[in-house]
N, C-alpha and C positions, 0 to 999 in steps of 0.2 A: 492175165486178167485177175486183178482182185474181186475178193466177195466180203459178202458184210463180218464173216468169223473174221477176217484181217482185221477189221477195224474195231473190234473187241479187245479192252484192255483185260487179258486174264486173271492180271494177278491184281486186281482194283478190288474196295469191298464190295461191292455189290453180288459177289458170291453169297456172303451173311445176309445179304438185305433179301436176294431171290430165296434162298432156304430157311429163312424166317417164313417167307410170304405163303413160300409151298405147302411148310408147317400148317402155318394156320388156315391156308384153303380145306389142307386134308381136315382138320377141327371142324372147317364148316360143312363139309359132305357129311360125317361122321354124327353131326348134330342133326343135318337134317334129315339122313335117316330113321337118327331116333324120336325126333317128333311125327316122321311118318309111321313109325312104331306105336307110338304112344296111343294116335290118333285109331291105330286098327285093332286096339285093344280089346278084348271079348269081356273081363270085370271092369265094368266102367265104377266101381266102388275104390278101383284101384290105382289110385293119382301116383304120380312121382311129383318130386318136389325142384326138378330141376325144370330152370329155363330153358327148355332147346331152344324157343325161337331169337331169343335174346341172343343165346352164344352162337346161332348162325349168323347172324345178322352184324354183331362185332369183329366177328371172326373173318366174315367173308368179307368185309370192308376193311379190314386192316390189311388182308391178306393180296389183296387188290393194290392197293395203295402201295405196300412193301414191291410187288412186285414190279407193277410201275415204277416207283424209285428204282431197281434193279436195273432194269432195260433202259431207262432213262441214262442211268450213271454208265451201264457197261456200251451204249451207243454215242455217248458224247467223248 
């Protein structure tokens, strides 16, 4: 009986394309924590100057995409 690892080409790049993607998923959790952070802030005088919502939002769409491409390339 074969199963789906059989028909995984291992040594294909899509290893780069899924550890790209994973990267940047972790980027997106990471981001959106810190605007849940930002958001429960006690000195509201006390702004940061970074995008969280921007770099969730890039990050987790790229990260999506890469990993799709992964699965896509390592299942065909």
């Amino acid at each position: 009986m074969t199963g789906w690892w059989q028909m995984i080409d291992w040594n294909g790049p899509w290893q780069a394309l899924a550890a790209c993607g994973g990267g940047l998923l972790v980027l997106a959790v990471a981001a959106l924590l810190a605007e849940r952070r930002r958001h429960a802030r006690h000195d509201l005088d006390r702004v940061g100057c970074m995008p969280w919502t921007m770099i969730y939002v890039l990050s987790f769409f790229m990260g999506i995409m890469l990993v799709g491409t992964a699965l896509k390339t390592a299942l065909h």
